[in-house]
N, C-alpha and C positions, 0 to 999 in steps of 0.2 A: 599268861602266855598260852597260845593255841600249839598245841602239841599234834603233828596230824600223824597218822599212823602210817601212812602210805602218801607215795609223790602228790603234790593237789596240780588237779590240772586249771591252768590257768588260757580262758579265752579271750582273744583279740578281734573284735567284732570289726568290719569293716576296712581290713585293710586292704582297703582294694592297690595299693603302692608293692604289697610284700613285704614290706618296712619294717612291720614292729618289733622282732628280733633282733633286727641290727640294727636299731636305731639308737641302742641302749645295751648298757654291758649285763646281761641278762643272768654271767654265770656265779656269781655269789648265790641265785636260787637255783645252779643245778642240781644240788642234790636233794632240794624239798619240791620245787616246782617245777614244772612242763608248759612251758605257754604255744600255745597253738593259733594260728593266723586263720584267721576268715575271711577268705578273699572277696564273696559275694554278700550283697545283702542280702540280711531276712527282711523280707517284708512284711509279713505277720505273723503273730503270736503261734499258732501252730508251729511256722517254722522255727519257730526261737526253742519253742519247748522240744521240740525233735530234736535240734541240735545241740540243745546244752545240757540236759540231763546228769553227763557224770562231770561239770563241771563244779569246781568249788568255786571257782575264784572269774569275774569277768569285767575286760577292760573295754569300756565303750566311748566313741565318740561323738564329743558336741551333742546334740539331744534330737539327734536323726533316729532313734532305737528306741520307742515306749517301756518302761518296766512301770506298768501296773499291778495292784494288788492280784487278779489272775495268775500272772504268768509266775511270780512271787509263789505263790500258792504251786504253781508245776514244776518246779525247779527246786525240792528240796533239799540238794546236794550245796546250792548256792550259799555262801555262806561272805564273800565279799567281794561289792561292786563296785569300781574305780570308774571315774570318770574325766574325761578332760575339759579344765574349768574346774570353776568353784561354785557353777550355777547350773544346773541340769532342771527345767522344768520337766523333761519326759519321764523323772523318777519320781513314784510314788514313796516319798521318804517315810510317813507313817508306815503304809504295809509292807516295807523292808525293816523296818525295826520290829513290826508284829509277827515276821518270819525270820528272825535273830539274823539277819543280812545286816552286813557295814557298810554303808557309805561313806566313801570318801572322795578328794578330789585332786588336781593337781594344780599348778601354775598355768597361767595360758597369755602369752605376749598379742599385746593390742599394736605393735607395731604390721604383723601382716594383713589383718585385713584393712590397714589403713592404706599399706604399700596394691593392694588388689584394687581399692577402691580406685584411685590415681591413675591404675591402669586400664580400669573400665570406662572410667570418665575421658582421660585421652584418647581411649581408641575409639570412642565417639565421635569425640571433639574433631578427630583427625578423620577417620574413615580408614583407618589401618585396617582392619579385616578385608574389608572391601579391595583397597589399593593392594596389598600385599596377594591375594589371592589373582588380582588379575593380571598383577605384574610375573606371579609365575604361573599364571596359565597362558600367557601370552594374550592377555585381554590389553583392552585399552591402557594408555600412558595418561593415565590421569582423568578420571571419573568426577572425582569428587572436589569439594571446595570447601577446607576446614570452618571451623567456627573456633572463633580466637577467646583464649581465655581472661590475659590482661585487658583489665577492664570491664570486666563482665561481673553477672552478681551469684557469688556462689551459694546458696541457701541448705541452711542444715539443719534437717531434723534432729535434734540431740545433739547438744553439746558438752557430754560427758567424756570420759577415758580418752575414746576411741576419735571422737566428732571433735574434740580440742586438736589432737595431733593434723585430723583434716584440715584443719583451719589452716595451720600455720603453713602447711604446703601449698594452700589456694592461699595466702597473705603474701608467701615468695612466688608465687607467681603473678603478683601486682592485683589479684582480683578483690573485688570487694564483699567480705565475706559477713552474709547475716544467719543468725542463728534462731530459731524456735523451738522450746518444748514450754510443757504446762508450768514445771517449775524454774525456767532459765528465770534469772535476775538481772536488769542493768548491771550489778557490781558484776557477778560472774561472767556474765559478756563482753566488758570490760578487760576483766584480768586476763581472757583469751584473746583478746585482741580484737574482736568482732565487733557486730551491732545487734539489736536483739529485735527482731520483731514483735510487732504490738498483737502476732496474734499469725495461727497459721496460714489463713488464708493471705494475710498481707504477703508473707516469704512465697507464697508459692504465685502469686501474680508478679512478684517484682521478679524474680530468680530467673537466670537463664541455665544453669546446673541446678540440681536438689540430688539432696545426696542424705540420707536414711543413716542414724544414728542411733536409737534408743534401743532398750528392750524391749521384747514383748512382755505384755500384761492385756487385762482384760481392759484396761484404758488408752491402750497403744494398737489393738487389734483392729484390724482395717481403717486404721487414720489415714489413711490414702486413697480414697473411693472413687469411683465417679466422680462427684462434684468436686472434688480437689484436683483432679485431673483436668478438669475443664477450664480451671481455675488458671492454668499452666500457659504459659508463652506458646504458640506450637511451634517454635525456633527450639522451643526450652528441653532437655533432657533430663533424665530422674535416673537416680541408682541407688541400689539397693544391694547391701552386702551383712545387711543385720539380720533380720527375720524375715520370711516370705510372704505371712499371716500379717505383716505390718499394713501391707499395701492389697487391698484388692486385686486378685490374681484375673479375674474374668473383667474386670474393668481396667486393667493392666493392658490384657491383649486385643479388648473393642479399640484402646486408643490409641495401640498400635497400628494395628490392623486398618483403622479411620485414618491415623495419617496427624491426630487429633494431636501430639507430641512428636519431637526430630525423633526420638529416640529415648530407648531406656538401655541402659547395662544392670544384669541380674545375678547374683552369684548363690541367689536362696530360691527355694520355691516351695511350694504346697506339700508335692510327692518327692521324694528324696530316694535314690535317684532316680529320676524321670522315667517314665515309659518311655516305647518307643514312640508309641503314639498321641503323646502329652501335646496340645498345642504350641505349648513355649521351645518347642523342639523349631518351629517352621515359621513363627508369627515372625512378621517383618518389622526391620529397624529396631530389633533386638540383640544385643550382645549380652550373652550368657557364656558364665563360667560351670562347671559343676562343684560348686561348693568348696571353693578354694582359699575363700578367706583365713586359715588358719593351719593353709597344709603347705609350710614351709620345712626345709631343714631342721634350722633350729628349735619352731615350736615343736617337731615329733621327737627330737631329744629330748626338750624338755617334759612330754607329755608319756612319755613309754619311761623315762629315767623318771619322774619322779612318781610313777605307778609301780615301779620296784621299790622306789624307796617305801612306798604305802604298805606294801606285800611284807616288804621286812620290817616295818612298824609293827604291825598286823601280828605276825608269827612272835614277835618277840613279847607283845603285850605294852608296846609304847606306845603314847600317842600320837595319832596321824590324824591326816588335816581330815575332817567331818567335812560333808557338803550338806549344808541345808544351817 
């Protein structure tokens, strides 16, 4: 059991909402912990070690925030890092164990970013930004001229957790849904209800939607390039609500910008959050969110509630969920 001599303060990295205090009944650690809300980003490691020095305890999200063995090595007050998920690539999990820091994780529901995805894809398919902005700026009654989705072919990178629940909302909306990764199988595509492509370049010339499912890894890292973009219908739309690294970000915005694709919807990018002066801010026929696939009600319940649950594991000496 971790006995601390004095209140531990505990940090909340990005809450750009103001959320994490009431998102979660926080007062069972008032009289051991202090959690403090970080409303901006740190963007680099400087800033991280400036800021958290007299922290013990820090809760990060999704894997927008690096902890490498450095900053490890500047922080050695740190003593446990929480994160949302059970999958954090930006932690260096050895040089946290080599600097007596715990990692751990929490629960993370795959139904938002699948409810985000649906949203990016419609408002494509529709022209909702567009119509909605000029109906109340008093623009034109009607601009655009949807692209319908029954009957269409909906194509998915990943047909795991996440890319399954996709499916079945492109299957009720009558479309015809194929799937590709390296290790989908007939039987697994199958049991989703799908078809499975012989191969990615097949899904990405047949598809009139593509819609981005996997993790990243060093075998997932720019599967979407140029020449897979060329590959593409230019009626056809892409989105991406998984990783930004997944898809070529500068052959992203040539074939925007070209006209080369109807359209992409984005909810991940490179820099996290964007400059002001980032091209994906201005590039055309682009619908971007900032990073909203996993920032509902209920996931910050679950993500702040069960980071206190990890806090009071932690202090008591029981065990709590490990990430890695």
């Amino acid at each position: 059991m971790y006995v601390p001599t004095a209140k531990l303060r505990c940090a909340l990295l990005d809450d750009f909402q103001d959320v994490g205090t009431s998102m979660a009944d926080w007062s069972p650690l008032a009289d051991r912990v202090e959690p403090v809300s970080f409303h901006e980003h740190f963007a680099t490691e400087d800033e991280l070690a400036e800021a958290l020095p007299e922290f013990d305890i820090v809760v990060t999200l999704r894997e927008r925030v690096p902890f490498p063995a450095s900053l490890f090595a500047r922080l050695p007050r740190l003593r446990l890092l929480i994160a949302s998920g059970m999958r954090n690539a930006a932690i260096d999990l050895a040089a946290a164990e080599a600097h007596g820091v715990t990692v751990c994780g929490t629960g993370s529901s795959g139904t938002p970013p699948v409810e985000l995805t649906w949203a990016l894809l419609l408002g494509l398919a529709r022209g909702i930004v567009t119509e909605s902005n000029a109906l109340r700026g008093n623009g034109p009654w009607q601009s655009t001229v949807g692209a319908d989705l029954h009957g269409r072919v909906l194509g998915l990178i990943g047909l795991g957790r996440i890319g399954t629940l996709v499916a079945k909302v492109g299957v009720a909306f009558g479309m015809d849904v194929v799937a590709w990764s390296r290790s989908l199988t007939d039987e697994r595509a199958a049991e989703a209800g799908v078809r499975r492509a012989a191969s990615k370049e097949e899904l990405l010339r047949e598809s009139d939607f593509v819609s981005i499912h996997v993790n990243l890894n060093e075998g997932t890292r720019g599967l979407i390039g140029a020449a897979e973009l060329n590959l593409m219908k230019p009626a056809a739309y892409l989105v991406n609500t998984s990783r930004a690294a997944i898809v070529d970000q500068d052959a992203l915005i040539h074939a925007l910008t070209e006209g080369r694709i109807a359209g992409a919807g984005a909810d991940v990018f490179d820099v996290e959050p964007l400059p002001a002066d980032h091209p994906m801010r201005t590039v055309p026929r682009l619908l971007a969110t900032p990073h909203l696939g996993y920032v509902t009600r209920d996931n910050y319940r679950r993500y702040y509630g069960e980071a206190i649950e990890d806090i009071t594991a932690y202090l008591a000496g029981d065990p709590i969920r490990r990430l890695g």
